[in-house]
N, C-alpha and C positions, 0 to 999 in steps of 0.2 A: 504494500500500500504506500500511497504517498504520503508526509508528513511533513511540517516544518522542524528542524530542529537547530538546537540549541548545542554544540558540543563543549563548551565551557563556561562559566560566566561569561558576558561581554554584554556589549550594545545588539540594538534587534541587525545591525547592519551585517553582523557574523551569525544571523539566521540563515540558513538556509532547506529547499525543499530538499528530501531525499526520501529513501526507498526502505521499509521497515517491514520488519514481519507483523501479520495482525497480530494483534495483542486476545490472548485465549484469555474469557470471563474468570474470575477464579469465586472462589464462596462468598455469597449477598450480591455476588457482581452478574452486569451485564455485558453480553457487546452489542456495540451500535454502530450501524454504519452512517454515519455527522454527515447530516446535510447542511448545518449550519453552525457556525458559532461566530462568539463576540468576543471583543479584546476589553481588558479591563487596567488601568494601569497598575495594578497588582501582580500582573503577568513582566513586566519589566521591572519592576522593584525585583523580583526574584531570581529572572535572569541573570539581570547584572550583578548580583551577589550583595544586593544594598542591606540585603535581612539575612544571611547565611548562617547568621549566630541561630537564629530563628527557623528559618525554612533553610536546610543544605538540600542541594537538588543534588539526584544522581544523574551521569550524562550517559549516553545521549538524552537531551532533556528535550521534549516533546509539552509546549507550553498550552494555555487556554484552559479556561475551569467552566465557561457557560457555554451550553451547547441546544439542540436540536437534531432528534434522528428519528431511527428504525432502528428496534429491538432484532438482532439475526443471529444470539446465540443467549444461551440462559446456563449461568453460572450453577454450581450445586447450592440446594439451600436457599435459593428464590422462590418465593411468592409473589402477586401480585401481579405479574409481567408475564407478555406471551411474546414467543418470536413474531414479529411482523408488526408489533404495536408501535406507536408514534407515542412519542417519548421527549420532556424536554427537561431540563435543571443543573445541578452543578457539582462541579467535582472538582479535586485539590490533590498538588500532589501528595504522597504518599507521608511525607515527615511534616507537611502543612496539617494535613487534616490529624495526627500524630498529635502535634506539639499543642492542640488547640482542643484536642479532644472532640472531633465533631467525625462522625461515620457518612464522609464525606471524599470518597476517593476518587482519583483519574489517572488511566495514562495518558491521557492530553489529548484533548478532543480539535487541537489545529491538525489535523487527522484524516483521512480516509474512513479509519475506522477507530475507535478508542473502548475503553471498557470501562465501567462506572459502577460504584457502589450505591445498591437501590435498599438496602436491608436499614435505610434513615429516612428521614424527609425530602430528601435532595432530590431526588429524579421523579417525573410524576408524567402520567397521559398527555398527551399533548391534545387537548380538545378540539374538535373539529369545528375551522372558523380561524381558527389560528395558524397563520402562516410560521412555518420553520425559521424564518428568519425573525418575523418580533419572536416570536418566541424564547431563540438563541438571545435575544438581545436583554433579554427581562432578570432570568435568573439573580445575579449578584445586587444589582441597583434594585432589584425588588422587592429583596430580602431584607435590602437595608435601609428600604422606605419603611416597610411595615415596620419594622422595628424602632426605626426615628418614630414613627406614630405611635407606636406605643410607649415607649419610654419619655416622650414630651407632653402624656397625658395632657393635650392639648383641648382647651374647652372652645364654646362657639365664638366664634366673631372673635379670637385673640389677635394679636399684632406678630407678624413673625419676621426676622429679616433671614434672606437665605443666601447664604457666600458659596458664591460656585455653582450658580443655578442651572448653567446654562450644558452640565456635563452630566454623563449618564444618570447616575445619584438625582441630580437636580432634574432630570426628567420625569422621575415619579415621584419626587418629593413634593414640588410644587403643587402637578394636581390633587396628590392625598391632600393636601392643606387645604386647598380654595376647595375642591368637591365635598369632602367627606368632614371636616372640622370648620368649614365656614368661614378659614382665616383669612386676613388680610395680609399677602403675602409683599413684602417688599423683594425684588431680586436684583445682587449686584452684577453688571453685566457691560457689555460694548453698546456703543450703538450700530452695530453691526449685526450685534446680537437679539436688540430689544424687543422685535417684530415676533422672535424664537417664545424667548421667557414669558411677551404677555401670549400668544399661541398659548402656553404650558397652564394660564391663567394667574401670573401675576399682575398685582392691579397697581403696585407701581415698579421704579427701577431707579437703578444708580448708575451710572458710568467710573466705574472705581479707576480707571484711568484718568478722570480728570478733575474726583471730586476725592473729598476728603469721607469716606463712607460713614464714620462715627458723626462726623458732622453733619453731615447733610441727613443722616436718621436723626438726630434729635433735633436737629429743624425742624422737622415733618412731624415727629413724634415727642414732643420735648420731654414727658415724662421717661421717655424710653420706652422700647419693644418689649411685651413680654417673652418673646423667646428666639433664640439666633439657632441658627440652624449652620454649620458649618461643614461646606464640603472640599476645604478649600487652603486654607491659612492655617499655618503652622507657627510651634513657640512664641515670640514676643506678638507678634501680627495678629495671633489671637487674641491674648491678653490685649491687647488692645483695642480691638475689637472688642470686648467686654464692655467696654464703657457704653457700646449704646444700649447695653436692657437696663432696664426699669430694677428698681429695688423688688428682692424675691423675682427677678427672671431665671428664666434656664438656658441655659449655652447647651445645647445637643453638637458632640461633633466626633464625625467620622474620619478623622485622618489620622494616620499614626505620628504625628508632630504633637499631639494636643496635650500644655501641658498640666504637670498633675493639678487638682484644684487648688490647693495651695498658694501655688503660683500668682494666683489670680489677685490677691490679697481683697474679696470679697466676700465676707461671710454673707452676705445678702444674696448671694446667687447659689444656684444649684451647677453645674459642672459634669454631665454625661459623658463618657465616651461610648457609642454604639460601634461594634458590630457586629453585622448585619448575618453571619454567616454562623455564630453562636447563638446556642439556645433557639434553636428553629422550630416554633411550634409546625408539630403536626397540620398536614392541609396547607400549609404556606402557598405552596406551589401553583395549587388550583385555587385558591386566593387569586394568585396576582394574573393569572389566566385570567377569571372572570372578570376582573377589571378591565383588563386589557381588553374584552370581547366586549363589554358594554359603554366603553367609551373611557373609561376614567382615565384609564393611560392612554395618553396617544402615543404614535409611532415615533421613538426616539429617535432611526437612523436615520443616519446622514451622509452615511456613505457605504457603497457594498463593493467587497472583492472577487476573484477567484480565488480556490487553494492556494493556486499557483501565485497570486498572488501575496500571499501570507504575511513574509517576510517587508515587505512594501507599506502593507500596511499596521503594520508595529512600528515603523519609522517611522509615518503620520503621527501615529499617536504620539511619540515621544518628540516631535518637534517642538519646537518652542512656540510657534502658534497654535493657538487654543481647537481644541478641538470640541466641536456641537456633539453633545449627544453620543450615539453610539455609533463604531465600526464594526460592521458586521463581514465576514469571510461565509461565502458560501461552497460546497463541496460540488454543487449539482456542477455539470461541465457545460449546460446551458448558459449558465450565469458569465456574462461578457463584463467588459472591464470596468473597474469601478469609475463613479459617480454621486455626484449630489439627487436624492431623492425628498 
């Protein structure tokens, strides 16, 4: 089968496609032959060895944890799953899903064909209605939307400011907020971007290029936000960022910079760090399906590749210009070159 791989640490630029054996199901596991999947910048922290202390990859390392297939081989000790079923969710490698404790496995679904642990919440039916590619695209950012909502115990009509809105995270974050909690969402963003973010349903924006964000929220909000959402800012740019919630708000945030609460020298605020890929209630999956089938999520991508393309598009993502939304890699050999959709 074809695959992208990884033969060391390095940048996605020492990716390349090559030629592997299918990976045989082993116990709880599936195989699947990936019609789809998405890039996450978690997939390049790992590569390049930024977290090794944490995730040590064994090589050849075959990258990508969210995916979309066909179930075509059944591990010993599966339930739930038939050969032929449409199948989508997520998997990690081997010392990832290890060191974190989640029954969440892959051998890499940038793949032809990859094997997945289904004996957790992770991999679920792929409902019909749902295209293989949203699908691939949902997994990790959906995970860790439910999650932000849950743990920001957000009430009706709150004030939120959301850093980073405009990246996969901030795709389903935003609409849970404005749909499903009735919040008034602020997002920091380009103007390049803005037309994207109110799409998503935010009802205002910032240009953090050309404004001062702390400031130009308590303009608007002079008590301050009840709650920041960060997908985005790391160490001091956080903390600082702190200053626009309101006395008693919550900072929810997803990035591994976020520092301890402490730091913050705020006992008036609460201090979250989410994620999204621990503690995965049951049903998650077919959660963020039905969102995505009745409106709530709209389509994050923004751009689709070949397999063969693979490698091309992990360099996009790790450019220094921003990237909208999600990249998706498609396996079908229909799929012509990437694009804005």
């Amino acid at each position: 089968m074809k695959a992208l791989l990884a033969r060391d640490y390095g940048p996605p630029d020492t990716f390349r496609i090559e030629r592997l054996p299918i990976p045989e199901p082993g116990p709880g596991q599936v195989q699947v032959r990936v019609r789809a999947a998405s890039l996450n910048p978690a997939d390049l922290l790992m590569a390049a060895g930024t977290v090794r202390e944490m995730v040590p990859l064994d090589f050849p390392h075959v990258p990508g944890t969210d995916f979309a297939g066909t179930v075509t081989k059944l591990g010993p000790d599966v339930d739930g799953f038939a050969e032929g079923e449409e199948v989508f969710g997520f998997g990690a490698p081997p010392s990832f899903a290890a060191g974190v404790g989640i029954a969440a496995v892959t051998t890499g679904a940038m793949a032809e064909y990859a094997a997945f642990q289904v004996d957790g919440p992770y991999v679920a039916v792929r409902p019909e209605g749902l295209s293989a590619e949203l699908a691939a695209a949902l997994p990790s950012t959906g995970m860790t939307g439910l999650a932000v909502l849950e743990a920001g115990e957000f009430g009706p009509g709150e004030t939120a400011l959301v850093v980073g809105a405009t990246g996969g995270i901030g795709s389903v974050i935003v609409p849970l907020l404005v749909k499903e909690k009735n919040a008034a969402v602020t997002a920091t963003t380009t103007p390049h971007d803005e037309g994207y973010v109110r799409h998503l349903g935010a009802t205002d924006v910032i240009d953090y290029l050309a404004t001062d964000v702390v400031e130009e929220t308590r303009h608007r909000h002079p008590g301050g936000v009840d709650a920041i959402v960060n997908l985005a800012l790391q160490g001091e740019a956080l903390i600082q960022a702190s200053r626009a919630l309101r006395p008693g708000g919550r900072l929810l945030s997803t990035t591994p910079g976020t520092p301890e609460p402490t730091a913050f020298a705020r006992d008036d605020i609460t201090v979250t760090v989410v994620m999204g890929t621990t503690n995965v209630p049951p049903g998650t999956f077919p959660a963020i399906a039905a969102r995505a089938l009745d409106g709530t999520l709209p389509d994050p991508i923004s751009r689709r590749y070949r397999l063969d393309e693979a490698g091309q598009a992990y360099k996009d993502l790790a450019a220094p210009t921003h990237t909208r939304g999600k990249l998706v890699v498609s396996a079908d050999p229909a799929r012509h070159a990437h694009g804005s959709s």
